[in-house]
N, C-alpha and C positions, 0 to 999 in steps of 0.2 A: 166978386171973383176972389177967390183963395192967393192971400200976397205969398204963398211959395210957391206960386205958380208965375212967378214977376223974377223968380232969384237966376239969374245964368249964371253957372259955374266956370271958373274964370280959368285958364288951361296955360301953362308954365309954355314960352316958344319951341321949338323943337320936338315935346313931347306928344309920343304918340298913345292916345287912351284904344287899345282893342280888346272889348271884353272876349273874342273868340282866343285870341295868342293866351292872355292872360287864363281862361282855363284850360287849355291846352297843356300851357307851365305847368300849372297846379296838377294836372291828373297827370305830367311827366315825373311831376315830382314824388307823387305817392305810389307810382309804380316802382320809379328805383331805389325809393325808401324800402316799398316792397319785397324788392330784387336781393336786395341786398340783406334783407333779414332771413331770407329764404336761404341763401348763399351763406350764410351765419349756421341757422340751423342743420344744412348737408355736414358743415364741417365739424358740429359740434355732438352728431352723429355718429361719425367717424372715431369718436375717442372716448363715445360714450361707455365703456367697457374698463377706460381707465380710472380708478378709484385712490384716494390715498386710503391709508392708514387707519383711517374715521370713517371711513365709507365716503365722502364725499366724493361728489364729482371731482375730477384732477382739472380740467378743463370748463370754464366757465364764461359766462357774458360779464365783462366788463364797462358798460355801459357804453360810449358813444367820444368819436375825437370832438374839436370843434368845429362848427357849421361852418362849411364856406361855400363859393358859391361856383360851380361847373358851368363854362361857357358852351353852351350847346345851340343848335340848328334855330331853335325857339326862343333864344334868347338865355340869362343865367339864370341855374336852378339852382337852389340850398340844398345841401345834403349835408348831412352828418353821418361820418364811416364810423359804424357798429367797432369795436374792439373788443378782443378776445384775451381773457387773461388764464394764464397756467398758474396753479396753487400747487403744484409740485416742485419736486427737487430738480427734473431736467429728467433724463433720455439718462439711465443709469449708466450705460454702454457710452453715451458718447459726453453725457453729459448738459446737453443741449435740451432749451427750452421749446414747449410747442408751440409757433407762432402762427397766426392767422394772415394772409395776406389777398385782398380783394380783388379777384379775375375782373368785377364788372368795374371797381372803384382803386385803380391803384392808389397806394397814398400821395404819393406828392400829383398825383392828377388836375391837372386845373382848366380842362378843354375836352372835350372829346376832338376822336380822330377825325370826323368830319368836319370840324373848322378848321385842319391841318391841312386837310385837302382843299378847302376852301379856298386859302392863302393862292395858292399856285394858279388856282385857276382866275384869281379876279386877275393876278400879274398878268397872266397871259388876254386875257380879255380888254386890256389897255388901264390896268386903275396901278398908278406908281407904288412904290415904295412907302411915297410921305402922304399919300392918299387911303391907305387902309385903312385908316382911324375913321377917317371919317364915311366911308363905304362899307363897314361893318359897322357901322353907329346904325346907320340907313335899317342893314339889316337886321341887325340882332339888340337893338334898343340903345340906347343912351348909355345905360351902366356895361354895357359890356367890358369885362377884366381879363384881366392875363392877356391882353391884346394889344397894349403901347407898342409903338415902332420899337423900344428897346427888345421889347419880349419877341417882336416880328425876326427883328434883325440876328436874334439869336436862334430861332428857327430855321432860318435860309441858313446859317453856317452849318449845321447838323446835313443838311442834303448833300454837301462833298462828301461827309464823310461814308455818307447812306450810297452816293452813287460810288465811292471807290470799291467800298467792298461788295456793289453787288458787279463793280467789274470783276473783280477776283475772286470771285466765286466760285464754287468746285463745279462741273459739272460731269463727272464720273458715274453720276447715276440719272444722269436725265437723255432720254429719246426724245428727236422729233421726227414725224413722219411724215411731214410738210413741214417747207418755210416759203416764207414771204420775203421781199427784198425790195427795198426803193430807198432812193434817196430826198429828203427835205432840205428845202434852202434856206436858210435864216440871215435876213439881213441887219444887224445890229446898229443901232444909231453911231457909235463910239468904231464901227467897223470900216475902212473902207470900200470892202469888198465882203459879198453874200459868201458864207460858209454852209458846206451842206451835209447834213446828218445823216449818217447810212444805220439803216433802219432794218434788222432781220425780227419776225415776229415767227414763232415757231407752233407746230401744233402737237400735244404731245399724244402718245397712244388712246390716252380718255377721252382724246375731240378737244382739249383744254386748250387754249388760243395765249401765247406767252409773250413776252419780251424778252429775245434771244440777246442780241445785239445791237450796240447801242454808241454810237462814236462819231466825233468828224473824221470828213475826209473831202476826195475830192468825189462827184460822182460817178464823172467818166473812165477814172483810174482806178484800171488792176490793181495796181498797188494798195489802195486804199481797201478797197476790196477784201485783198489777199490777207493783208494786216489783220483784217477782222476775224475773217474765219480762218487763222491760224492761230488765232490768240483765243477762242473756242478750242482748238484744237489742243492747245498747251493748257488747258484747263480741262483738259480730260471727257471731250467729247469726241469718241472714240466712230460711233455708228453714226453714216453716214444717212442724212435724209431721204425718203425714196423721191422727191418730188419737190422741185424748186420752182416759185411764181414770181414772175417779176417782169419790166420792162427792158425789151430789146436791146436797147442802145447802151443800157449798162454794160461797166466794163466787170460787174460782179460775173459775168457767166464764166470770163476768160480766168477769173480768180476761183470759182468753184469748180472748170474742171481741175484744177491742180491741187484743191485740197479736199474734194468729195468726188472723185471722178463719175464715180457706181451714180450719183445721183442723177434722175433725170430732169431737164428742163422742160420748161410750162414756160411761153411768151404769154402775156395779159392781154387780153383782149381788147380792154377799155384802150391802153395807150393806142394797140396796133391800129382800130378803127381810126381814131383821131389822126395817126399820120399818113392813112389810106386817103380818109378823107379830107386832108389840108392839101390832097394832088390834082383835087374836081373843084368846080366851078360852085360857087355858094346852090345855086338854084338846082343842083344835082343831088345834094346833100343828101336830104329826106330820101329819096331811093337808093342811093347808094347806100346808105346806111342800112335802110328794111335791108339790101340783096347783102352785107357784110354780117347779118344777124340772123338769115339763114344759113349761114354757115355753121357759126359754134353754137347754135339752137337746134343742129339735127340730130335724129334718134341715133345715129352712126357715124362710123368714120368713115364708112363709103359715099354714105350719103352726103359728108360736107365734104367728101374729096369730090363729088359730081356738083357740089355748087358751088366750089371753089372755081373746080372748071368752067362752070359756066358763066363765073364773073368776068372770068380770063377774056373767054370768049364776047362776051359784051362789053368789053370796056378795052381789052388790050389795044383795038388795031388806034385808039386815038388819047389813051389815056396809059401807057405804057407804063411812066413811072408809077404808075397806081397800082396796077395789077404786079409788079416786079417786087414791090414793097413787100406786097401780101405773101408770093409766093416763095419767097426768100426764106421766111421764119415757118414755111406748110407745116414741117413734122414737127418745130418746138408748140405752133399753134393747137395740134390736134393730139397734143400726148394726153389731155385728158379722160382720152376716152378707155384706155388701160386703166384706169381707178373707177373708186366704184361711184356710178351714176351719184348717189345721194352727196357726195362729196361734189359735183362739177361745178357748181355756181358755187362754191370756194375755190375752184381751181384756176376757175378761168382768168381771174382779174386779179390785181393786186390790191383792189381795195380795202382790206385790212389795215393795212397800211393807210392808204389814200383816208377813211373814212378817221381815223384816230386823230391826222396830221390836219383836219379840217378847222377844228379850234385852235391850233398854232398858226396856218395860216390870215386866217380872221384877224385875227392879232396884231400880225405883223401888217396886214393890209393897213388896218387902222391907224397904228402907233407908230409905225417905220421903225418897227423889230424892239427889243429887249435894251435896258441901258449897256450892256456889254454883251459880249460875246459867250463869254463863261457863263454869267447870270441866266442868260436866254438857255442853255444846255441844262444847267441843273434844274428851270424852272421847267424847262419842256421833259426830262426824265422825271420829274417827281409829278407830273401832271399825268402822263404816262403811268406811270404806274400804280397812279389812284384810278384812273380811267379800265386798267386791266381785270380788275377787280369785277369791273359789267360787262365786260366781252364773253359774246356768245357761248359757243360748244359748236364744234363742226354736227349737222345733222350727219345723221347715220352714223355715229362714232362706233356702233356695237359694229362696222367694215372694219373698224383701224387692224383689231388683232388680226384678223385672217389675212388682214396684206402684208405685216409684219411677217407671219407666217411662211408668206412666200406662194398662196394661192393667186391665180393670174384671175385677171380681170379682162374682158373684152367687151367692148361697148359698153363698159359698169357693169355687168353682168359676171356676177364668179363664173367661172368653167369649172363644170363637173367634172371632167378627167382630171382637171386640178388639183378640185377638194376632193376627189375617192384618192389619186393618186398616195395626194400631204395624209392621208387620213390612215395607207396601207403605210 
């Protein structure tokens, strides 16, 4: 037998040998070596016209900074950023030299965006503060750089200053033509009492799904409410939404007729069932349910105003406060049938909301909330707004302009007297 077939190779603890990550790196590496030459040659394109004196080029390749190394998804990659050198006098007019600066490779870069995103989401997932080091070891290899709690801890400060001013933000030139409204409860360890975060997500004219608004408050208070979408309003959002979704019991309804009155109300669906059905007997459930989904499942509004009725009628004479529930919210429940069909199943429910605020709640189940209050906010808005980035598009968006327009909708269906009218 061949004695190098006797030799094991002996493996340092903690390290992980994978030859698939390891070419993976490698072919990441030579694409953005790639990337980045190509990115060299567009701009060195651009000034290929300019000559000194000799004929020379004015603008040239300067060969290359020092190699460091980019902490990305796969682990760190070495690169070295291309430099550009100008052999001219400068910009005769202004004086200035021509500088090169890298869209894919900033200079002081030491991370890509998605391990910034990363950050937020392990917090909320239950891994501490003094735990990252070693939970990005897990993932992104043993050498991972630029990622000490020092470097962490100065990341999370950067997020007050990212959440202030995307509070104060102009919004003078933004429409939405739906919003979304709910409130989330965070219970912080350091708290003695759950704080809860009122949540507007808007949708603009392109079907584009945003984060409107963004605060504590209380859920059940106007006031809190009120604060919010006035302070939209003092920020120069001037046009009012045509259509508001959210849950009932909020006291948002009572704060947007006062400062969107024109807008109409949408009750959600999802809650109204659940507090239909917390009025019936467990073993009722399952049909109660099917006959509350022939409701906002039919082709019309006739049609769920006749099975509205007939739920009345089957359940009123012994289940009173069940059917009273339902009938109370009728017209907020069925205003979706004025927009257009392709839009309903964004109308009906507030789970835009619901569905975003799933991994905060997760979290908080786990861990019993954020080390403070403040911390839990700024990690849930910067979680948020790496999250917005993959949020859908309303189908049917090519509807949004014609409802802007002011063409009526019946049953989802445009009305032709409508659009010949808008058209004469």
């Amino acid at each position: 037998m061949d004695d190098n077939s006797r030799i094991t190779a002996l493996v340092q603890p903690g390290l992980i040998i994978d030859p698939l990550t390891e070419i993976a790196r490698e072919g990441a590496r030579r694409m953005l070596a790639e990337a980045l030459r190509r990115e060299v040659d567009e701009f060195l394109a651009l000034h290929e016209g300019e000559r000194l004196e000799d004929g020379r080029a004015r603008v040239v390749r300067h060969g290359t900074g020092p190699e460091r190394a980019i902490q990305t998804g796969i682990g760190p990659i070495a690169v070295a950023r291309p430099k550009v050198r100008d052999r001219g006098q400068g910009d005769a007019a202004s004086g200035e030299r021509v500088q090169f600066s890298s869209a894919i490779l900033p200079k002081w870069a030491r991370r890509t965006r998605s391990i910034d995103a990363l950050l937020p989401v392990l917090y909320l997932r239950g891994v501490s503060m003094g735990d990252f080091q070693e939970a990005l070891t897990a993932l992104l290899g043993k050498d991972a750089p630029n990622l000490s709690p020092a470097a962490i801890s100065r990341l999370t400060a950067g997020w007050q200053d990212e959440y202030d001013r995307w509070q104060k933000r102009d919004l003078s030139a933004r429409r939405y033509v739906y919003i979304w409204a709910d409130g989330i409860y965070l219970q912080a360890r350091m708290e003695p009492a759950a704080e809860c975060i009122l949540v507007l997500i808007g949708a603009t004219p392109e079907g584009k799904k945003e984060l409107l608004g963004f605060q504590v408050g209380v859920r059940e208070s106007a006031q809190s409410w009120r604060e919010l979408l006035i302070g939209l309003k003092d920020r120069r959002l001037h046009i009012a939404p045509e259509l508001a979704v959210g849950d009932g019991a909020l006291g948002f309804w009572k704060a947007l007729e006062e400062a969107f009155p024109s807008t109409r109300h949408q009750r959600c669906w999802f809650h109204k069932i659940g507090n239909v059905l917390n009025k019936f007997p467990k073993a009722m459930i399952p049909t109660v349910k099917s006959d509350l989904q022939d409701i906002h499942h039919a082709e019309t509004r006739a049609a769920a105003q006749k099975a509205m009725a007939l739920f009345t009628d089957k359940y009123g004479a012994k289940y009173p406060a069940a059917t009273q529930c339902l009938q109370k919210d009728a017209e907020a429940l069925l205003a979706f049938y004025d927009f257009p069909a392709e839009h309903w199943q964004h109308l009906r429910t507030s789970n835009p909301i619901e569905s975003v605020f799933a991994t905060v709640r997760h979290r908080t189940t786990r861990t019993k909330g954020s080390l403070s209050q403040k911390t839990a906010i700024l990690m849930v808005f910067t979680l948020v707004q790496a999250a917005s980035k993959t949020w859908q598009r309303l189908h049917g968006s090519n509807q949004l302009p014609r409802l802007i327009e002011g063409v009526i909708f019946t049953n989802g269906v445009a009305s032709i007297d409508a659009s010949t009218h808008h058209a004469a």
